[in-house]
C-alpha positions in Angstrom: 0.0 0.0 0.0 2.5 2.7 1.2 4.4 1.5 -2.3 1.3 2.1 -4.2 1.4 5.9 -2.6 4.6 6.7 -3.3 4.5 6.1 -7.0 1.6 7.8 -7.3 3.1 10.8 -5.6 6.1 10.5 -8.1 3.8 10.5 -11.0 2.5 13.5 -10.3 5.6 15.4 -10.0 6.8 14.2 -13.1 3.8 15.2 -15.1 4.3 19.1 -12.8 7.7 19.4 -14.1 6.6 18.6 -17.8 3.9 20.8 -17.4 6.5 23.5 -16.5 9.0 23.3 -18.9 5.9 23.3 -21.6 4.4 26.8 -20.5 8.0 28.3 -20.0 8.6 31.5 -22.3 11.0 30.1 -25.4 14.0 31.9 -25.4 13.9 35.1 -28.1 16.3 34.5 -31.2 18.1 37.3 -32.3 16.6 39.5 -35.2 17.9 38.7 -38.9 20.1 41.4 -40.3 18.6 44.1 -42.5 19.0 42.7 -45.8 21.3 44.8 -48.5 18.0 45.6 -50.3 16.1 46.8 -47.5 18.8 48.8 -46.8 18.8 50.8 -50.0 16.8 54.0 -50.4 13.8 54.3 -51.2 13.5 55.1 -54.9 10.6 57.8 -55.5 9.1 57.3 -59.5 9.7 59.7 -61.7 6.1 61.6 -62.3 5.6 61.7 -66.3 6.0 65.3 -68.2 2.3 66.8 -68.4 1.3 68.1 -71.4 1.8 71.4 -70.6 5.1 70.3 -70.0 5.6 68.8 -73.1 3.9 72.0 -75.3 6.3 74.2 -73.3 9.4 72.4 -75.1 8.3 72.7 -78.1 10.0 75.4 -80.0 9.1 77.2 -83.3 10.7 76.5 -86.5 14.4 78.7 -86.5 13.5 81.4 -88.8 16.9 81.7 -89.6 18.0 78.4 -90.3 17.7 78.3 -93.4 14.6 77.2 -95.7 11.4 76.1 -94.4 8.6 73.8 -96.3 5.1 74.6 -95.1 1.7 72.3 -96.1 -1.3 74.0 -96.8 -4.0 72.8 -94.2 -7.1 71.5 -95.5 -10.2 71.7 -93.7 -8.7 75.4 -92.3 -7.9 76.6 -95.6 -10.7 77.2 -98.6 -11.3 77.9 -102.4 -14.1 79.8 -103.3 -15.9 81.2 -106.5 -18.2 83.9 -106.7 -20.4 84.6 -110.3 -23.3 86.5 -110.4 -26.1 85.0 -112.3 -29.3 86.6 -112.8 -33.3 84.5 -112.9 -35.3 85.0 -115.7 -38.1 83.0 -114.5 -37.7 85.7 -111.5 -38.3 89.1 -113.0 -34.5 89.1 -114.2 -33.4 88.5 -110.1 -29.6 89.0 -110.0 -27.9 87.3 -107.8 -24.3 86.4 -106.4 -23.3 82.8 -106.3 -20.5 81.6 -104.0 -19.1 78.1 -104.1 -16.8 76.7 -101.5 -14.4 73.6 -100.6 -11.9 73.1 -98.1 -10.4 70.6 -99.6 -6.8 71.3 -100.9 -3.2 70.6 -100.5 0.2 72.4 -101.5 3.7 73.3 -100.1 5.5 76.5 -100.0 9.0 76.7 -99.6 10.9 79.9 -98.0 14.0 81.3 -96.5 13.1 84.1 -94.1 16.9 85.0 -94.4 16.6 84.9 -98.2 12.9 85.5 -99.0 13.6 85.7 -102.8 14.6 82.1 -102.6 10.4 81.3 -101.9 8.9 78.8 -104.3 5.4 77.5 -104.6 4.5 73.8 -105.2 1.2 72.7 -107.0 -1.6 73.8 -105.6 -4.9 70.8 -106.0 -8.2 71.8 -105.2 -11.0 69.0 -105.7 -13.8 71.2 -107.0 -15.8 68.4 -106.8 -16.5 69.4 -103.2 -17.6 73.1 -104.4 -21.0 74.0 -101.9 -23.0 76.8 -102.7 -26.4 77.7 -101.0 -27.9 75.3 -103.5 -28.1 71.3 -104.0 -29.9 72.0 -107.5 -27.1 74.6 -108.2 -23.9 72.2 -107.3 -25.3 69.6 -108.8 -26.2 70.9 -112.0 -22.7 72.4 -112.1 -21.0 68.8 -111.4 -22.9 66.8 -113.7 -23.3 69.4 -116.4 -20.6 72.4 -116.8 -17.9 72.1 -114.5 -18.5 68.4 -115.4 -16.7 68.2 -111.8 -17.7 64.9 -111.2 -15.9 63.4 -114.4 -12.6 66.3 -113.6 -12.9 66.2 -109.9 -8.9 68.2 -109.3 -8.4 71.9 -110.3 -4.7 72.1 -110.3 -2.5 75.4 -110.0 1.0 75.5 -111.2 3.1 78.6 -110.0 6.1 79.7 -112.4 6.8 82.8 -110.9 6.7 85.2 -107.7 6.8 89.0 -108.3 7.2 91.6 -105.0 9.4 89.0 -102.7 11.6 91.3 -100.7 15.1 91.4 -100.0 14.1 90.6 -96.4 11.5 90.2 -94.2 10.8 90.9 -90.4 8.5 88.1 -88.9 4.8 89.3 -88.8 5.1 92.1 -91.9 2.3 91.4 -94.8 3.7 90.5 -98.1 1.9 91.4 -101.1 2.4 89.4 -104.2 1.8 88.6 -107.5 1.8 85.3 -108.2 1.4 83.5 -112.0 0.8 80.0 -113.1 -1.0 77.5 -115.2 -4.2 76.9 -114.0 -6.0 73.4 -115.2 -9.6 73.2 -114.9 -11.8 70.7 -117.0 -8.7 69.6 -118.3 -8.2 73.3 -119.9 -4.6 74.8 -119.0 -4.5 78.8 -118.9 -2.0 80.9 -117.5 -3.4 83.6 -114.5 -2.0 85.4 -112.0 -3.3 85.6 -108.2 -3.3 88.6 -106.1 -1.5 87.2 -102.8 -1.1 88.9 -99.4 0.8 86.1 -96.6 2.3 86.6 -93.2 4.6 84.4 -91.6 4.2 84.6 -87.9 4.8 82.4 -85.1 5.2 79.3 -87.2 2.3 79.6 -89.4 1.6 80.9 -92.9 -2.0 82.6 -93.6 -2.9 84.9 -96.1 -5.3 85.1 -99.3 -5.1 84.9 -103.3 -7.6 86.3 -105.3 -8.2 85.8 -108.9 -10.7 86.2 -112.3 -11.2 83.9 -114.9 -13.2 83.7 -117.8 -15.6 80.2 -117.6 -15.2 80.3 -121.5 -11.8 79.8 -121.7 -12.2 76.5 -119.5 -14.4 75.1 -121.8 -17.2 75.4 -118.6 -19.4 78.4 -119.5 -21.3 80.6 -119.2 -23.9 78.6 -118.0 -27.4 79.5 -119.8 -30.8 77.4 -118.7 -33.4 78.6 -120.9 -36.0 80.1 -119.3 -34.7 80.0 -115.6 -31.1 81.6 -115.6 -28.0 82.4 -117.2 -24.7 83.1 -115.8 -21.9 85.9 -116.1 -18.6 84.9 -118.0 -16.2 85.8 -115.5 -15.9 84.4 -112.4 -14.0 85.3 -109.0 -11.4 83.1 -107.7 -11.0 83.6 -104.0 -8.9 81.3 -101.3 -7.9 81.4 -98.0 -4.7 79.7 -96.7 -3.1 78.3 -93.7 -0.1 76.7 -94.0 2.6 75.2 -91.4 
C-alpha cells in the first residue's frame, strides 16, 4: 500500500515538471540582419512630363535656319468662286453665287533670311467638293458644266513670284503677284493671283484672289433657258493656312 502511494506521488511530480517546462517563455532568437535591399533608399518614380510640359518644349521653326517647307491645311484653308447669275423665270433677279471647298493641299518653300529664294509647289483643289447655298445649283454644275464629277482636281501650277523682298521681319504682310497655269476641266490657262501672306509664329496665312473667264475652260457661261443664265467671268478667292 504505502508502495502504491509513493508512486503515485512520483507521477504527479513528473507530469508538474513537464507541465513546466511546456508553458516556460522560449527563449527570443536574435533578429535577422537588415538585408542589402532593404537597406537601400527608397527610390521615388519619376512623375511623367504633363502636357503642358511637353507644349512648353516645343519650339518654333528657327527662322533663320535656313529654308522652311510649309503644307497648306485642309479643312482650315478654302477655295471659293463667286459669279453672279441673274433668274429670268424671277423678274430678271440678280444674284451672287459663291461656291466653297476646303479641300486642298500644297507646299510652300521659304527662306526668311533669303525671302527671294520662296517657291510655290502645285496647288490641287478637288472642285468636286464646291457647296454653294444650292443642291440643285452644285449639282447641275457637277454633272453638267464644270462636269466636276468626271474632272474632280483643279490644279495650280506657280512659275513665278513678283514683290518677294530682299528681307522680311517676322509678322510684316507681303503682297504678291503670283502667276501660273491653271487646269480646270482639263483646260490649262495661265493667270495670275493677287496674294497677301504673313509668316508669324510658325504659321503661314494669307489670301489669293483671282478672275477667270468660264469660257476659256471650256465650262461656260452657264445658260438654262427660261430660268437663268450666268456671267462669264468668275471670281477666284482662297484662303490659306499653311505650317
Amino acid at each position: 500500500m504505502r508502495k502504491l502511494i509513493f508512486w503515485a506521488l512520483f507521477g504527479l511530480l513528473v507530469l508538474a515538471g513537464c507541465a513546466s517546462q511546456a508553458t516556460s517563455t522560449p527563449t527570443a532568437q536574435p533578429a535577422e540582419p537588415a538585408t542589402q535591399a532593404a537597406l537601400q533608399p527608397t527610390e521615388i518614380p519619376t512623375a511623367a512630363p504633363t502636357e503642358a510640359a511637353v507644349e512648353a518644349t516645343t519650339h518654333e521653326p528657327d527662322l533663320a535656319g535656313g529654308q522652311l517647307e510649309f503644307n497648306i491645311v485642309p479643312g482650315e484653308s478654302s477655295v471659293s468662286y463667286e459669279v453672279g447669275e441673274t433668274f429670268f423665270n424671277q423678274n430678271n433677279r440678280f444674284n451672287m453665287a459663291v461656291g466653297t471647298t476646303t479641300q486642298l493641299s500644297g507646299k510652300i518653300t521659304i527662306d526668311p533670311a533669303n525671302p527671294q529664294n520662296a517657291s510655290i509647289g502645285p496647288i490641287e483643289v478637288d472642285i468636286s467638293q464646291l457647296q454653294s447655298d444650292s443642291d440643285r445649283r452644285d449639282n447641275t454644275i457637277r454633272d453638267r458644266f464644270l462636269e466636276s464629277r468626271r474632272f474632280p482636281i483643279a490644279t495650280f501650277l506657280p512659275n513665278e513670284i513678283d514683290g518677294l523682298p530682299a528681307s522680311y521681319t517676322e509678322g510684316d504682310t507681303l503682297n504678291l503677284k503670283v502667276s501660273g497655269d491653271l487646269t480646270v476641266h482639263e483646260v490649262t490657262k495661265p493667270v495670275t493671283f493677287d496674294v497677301q501672306a504673313t509668316l508669324e509664329n510658325g504659321e503661314l496665312r494669307g489670301s489669293a484672289a483671282t478672275t477667270i473667264l468660264m469660257s476659256e475652260f471650256g465650262v461656260g457661261p452657264i445658260e438654262m433657258a427660261g430660268i437663268l443664265g450666268t456671267e462669264d467671268q468668275v471670281k477666284i478667292n482662297m484662303e490659306f493656312v499653311a505650317r
